[in-house]
C-alpha positions in Angstrom: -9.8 36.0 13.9 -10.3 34.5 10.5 -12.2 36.0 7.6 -13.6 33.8 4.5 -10.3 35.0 2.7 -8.4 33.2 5.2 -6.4 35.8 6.6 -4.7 36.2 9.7 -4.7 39.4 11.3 -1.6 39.3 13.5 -1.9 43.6 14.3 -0.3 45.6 11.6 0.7 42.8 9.1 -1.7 40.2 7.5 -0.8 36.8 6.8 -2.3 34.9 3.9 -2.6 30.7 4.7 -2.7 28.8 2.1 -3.6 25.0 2.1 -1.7 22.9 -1.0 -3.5 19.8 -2.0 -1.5 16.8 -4.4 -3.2 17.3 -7.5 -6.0 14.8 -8.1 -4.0 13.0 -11.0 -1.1 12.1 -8.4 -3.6 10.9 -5.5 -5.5 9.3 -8.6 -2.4 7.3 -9.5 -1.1 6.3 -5.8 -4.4 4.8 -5.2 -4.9 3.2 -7.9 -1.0 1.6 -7.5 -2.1 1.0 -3.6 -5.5 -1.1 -4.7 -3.6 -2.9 -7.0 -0.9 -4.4 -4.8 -3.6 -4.9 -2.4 -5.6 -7.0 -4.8 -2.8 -8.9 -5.9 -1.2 -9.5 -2.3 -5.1 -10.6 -1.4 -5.7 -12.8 -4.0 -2.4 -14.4 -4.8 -3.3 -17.6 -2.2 -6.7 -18.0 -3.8 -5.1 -18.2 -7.2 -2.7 -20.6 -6.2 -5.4 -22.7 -4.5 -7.0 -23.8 -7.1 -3.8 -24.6 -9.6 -2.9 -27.3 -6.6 -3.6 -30.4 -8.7 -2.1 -29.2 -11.9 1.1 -28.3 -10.1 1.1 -31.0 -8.3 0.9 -33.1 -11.6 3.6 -31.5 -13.4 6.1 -31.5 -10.6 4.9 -35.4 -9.9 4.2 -34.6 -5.8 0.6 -34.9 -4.3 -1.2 -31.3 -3.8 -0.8 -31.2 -0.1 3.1 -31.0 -0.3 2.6 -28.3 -3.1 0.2 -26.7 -0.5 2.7 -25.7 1.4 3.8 -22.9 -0.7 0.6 -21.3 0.3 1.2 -21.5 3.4 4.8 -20.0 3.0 3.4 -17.2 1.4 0.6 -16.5 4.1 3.4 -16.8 6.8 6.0 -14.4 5.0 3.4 -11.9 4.2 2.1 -12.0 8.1 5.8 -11.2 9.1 6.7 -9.2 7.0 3.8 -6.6 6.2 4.3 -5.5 9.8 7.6 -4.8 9.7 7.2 -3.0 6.3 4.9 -0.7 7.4 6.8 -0.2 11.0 9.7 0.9 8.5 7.9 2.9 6.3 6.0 4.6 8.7 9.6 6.4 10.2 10.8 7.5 7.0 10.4 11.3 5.9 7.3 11.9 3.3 10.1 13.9 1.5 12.3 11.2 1.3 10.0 8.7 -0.1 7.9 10.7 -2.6 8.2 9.0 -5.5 6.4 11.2 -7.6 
């Protein structure tokens, strides 16, 4: 059915398929933007962690009140990620192709 040209033979008419790839600079740069929100997302709390005391200091509360904001963020990031990706995942590829 298929030679190594790819080719279709469908009787009398032959039909070329042709596969188009991104090119590699584009998947190079949506990675690279995807690891980098993923390292900032994953290490934001960790961050934060270990500023407690200072912040604390300066905003004259002890560091378990001002440990709460981690614990904001983890709960805002658990709710919302999902529903991100839910919402993302029904748009068209054409429609959200930044680049």
């Amino acid at each position: 059915m298929f030679d190594d040209n790819r080719t279709n033979d469908y009787g009398n008419s032959m039909t070329t398929i042709e596969q188009s790839y991104p090119p590699m600079r584009e998947i190079v740069l949506k990675l690279g933007i995807l690891s980098f929100g993923l390292f900032v997302v994953g290490t934001n709390a960790f961050v934060i962690a270990g500023l407690l005391p200072k912040i604390a200091d300066t905003l004259g509360v002890t560091p378990a009140v001002v440990s709460y904001s981690i614990t904001f963020y983890a709960l805002v990031v658990a709710i919302v990620a999902p529903v991100i990706s839910i919402s993302l995942s029904r748009m068209s590829t054409i429609k959200s192709k930044p680049f």
